[in-house]
C-alpha positions in Angstrom: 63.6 10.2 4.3 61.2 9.9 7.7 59.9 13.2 8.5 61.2 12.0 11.9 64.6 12.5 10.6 64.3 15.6 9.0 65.4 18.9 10.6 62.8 21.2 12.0 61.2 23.9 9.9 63.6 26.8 10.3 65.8 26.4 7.6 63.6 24.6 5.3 59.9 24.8 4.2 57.5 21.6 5.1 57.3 19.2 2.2 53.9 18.0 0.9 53.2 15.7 3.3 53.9 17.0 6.2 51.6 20.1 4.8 49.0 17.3 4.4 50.1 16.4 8.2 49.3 19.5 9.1 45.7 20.0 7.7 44.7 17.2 8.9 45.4 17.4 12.6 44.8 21.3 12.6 41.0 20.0 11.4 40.8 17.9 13.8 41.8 19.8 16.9 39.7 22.7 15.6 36.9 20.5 15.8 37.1 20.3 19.7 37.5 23.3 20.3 34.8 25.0 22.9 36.0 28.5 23.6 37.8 29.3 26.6 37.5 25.5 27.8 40.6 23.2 27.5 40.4 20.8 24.8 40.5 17.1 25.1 41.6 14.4 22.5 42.0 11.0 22.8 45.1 9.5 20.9 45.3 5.9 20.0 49.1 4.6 20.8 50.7 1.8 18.8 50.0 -0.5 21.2 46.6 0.1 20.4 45.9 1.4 23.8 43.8 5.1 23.7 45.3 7.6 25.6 43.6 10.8 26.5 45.6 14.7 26.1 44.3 18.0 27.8 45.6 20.9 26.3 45.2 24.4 28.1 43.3 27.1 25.5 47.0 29.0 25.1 48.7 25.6 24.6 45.7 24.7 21.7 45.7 28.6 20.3 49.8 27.8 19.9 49.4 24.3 18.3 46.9 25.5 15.9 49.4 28.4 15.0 51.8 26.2 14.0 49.9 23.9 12.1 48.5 26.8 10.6 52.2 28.0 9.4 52.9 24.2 8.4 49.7 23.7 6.1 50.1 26.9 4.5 53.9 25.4 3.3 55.7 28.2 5.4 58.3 27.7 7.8 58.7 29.6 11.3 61.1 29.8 14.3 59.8 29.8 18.3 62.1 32.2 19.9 61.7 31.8 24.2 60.6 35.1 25.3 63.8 35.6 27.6 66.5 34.6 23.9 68.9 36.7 23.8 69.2 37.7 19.8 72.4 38.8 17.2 71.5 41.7 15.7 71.0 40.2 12.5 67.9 37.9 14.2 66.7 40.9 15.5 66.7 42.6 12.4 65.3 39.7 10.5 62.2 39.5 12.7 61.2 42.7 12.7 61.8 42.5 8.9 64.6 45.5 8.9 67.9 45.7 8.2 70.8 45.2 10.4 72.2 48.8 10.3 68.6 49.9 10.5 68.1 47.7 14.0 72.0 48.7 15.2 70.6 52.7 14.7 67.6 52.1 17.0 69.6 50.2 19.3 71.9 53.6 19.4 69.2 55.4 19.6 67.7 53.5 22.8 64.4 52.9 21.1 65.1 49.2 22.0 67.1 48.4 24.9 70.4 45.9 24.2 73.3 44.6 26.4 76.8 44.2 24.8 78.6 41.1 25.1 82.4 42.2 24.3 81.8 44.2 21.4 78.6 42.7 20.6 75.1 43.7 20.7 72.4 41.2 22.3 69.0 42.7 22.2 66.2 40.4 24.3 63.5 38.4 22.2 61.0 40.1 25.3 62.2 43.9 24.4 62.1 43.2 20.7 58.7 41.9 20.4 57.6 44.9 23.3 58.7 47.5 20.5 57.6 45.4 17.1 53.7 46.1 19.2 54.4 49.5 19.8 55.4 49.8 16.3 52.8 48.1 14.9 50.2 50.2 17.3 51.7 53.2 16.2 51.4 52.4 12.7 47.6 51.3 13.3 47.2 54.9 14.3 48.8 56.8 11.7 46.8 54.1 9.5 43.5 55.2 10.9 44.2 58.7 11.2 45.1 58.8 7.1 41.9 57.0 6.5 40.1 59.5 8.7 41.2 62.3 7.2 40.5 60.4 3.4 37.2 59.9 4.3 37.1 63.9 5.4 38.1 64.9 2.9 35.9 63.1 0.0 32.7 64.7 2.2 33.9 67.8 1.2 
């Protein structure tokens, strides 16, 4: 089967030659890189004729993310920022359960809308608290290691 007629990667893990597909034109964009610049490659068509890309640095940080994730064999999902999300997506990206989400949700520690009887939380609001989170965390981290560190002086 064509990897042209496979499905994309969010049910399924990249086989081993799209992982080799991967590597190989992550390398290559890496390679033109010049930070904070766009980056320019020139693509030869099947006509033969050469035909020249610029991608914006965000649009080149993205594509080398997802090659990235590809290469390494793992598969990923883009969510648009403005998604609205189940509560078990939700819960699945911020690697929690769903009763565990539903309680924050209660709790207004991430906003939601209901649609009849169920909860939509948006991708935008989810990601906002997964950083604030993962700040907090960072602190408590550092604090700990702080204090460790304190501690072993005396």
């Amino acid at each position: 089967m064509s990897a042209l007629k496979k499905e994309a990667f969010f049910d399924r893990l990249p086989d081993e030659v799209e992982i080799k597909n991967a590597e190989q034109l992550r390398t290559i964009v890496a390679s033109q890189i010049k930070e904070g610049e766009p980056t320019t490659l020139s693509l030869a068509l099947e006509s033969g004729e050469m035909q020249t890309v610029t991608l914006a640095p965000a649009l080149t940080a993205s594509l080398l993310e997802v090659l990235r994730l590809v290469s390494s064999g793992r598969g990923f999902r883009m969510i648009p920022v403005e998604a609205e999300l189940t509560t078990q997506q939700a819960a699945d990206l911020l690697n929690v359960s769903r009763p565990f989400l539903v309680n924050l949700l209660e709790n207004g520690d991430v906003p939601f809308t209901k649609t009849g009887r169920h909860r939509r939380v948006r991708a935008d609001d989810l990601f906002a608290y997964k950083e604030k989170r993962d700040a907090t965390r960072s602190d408590a981290l550092g604090d700990l290691a702080k204090a460790d560190a304190e501690d072993d002086l005396v």
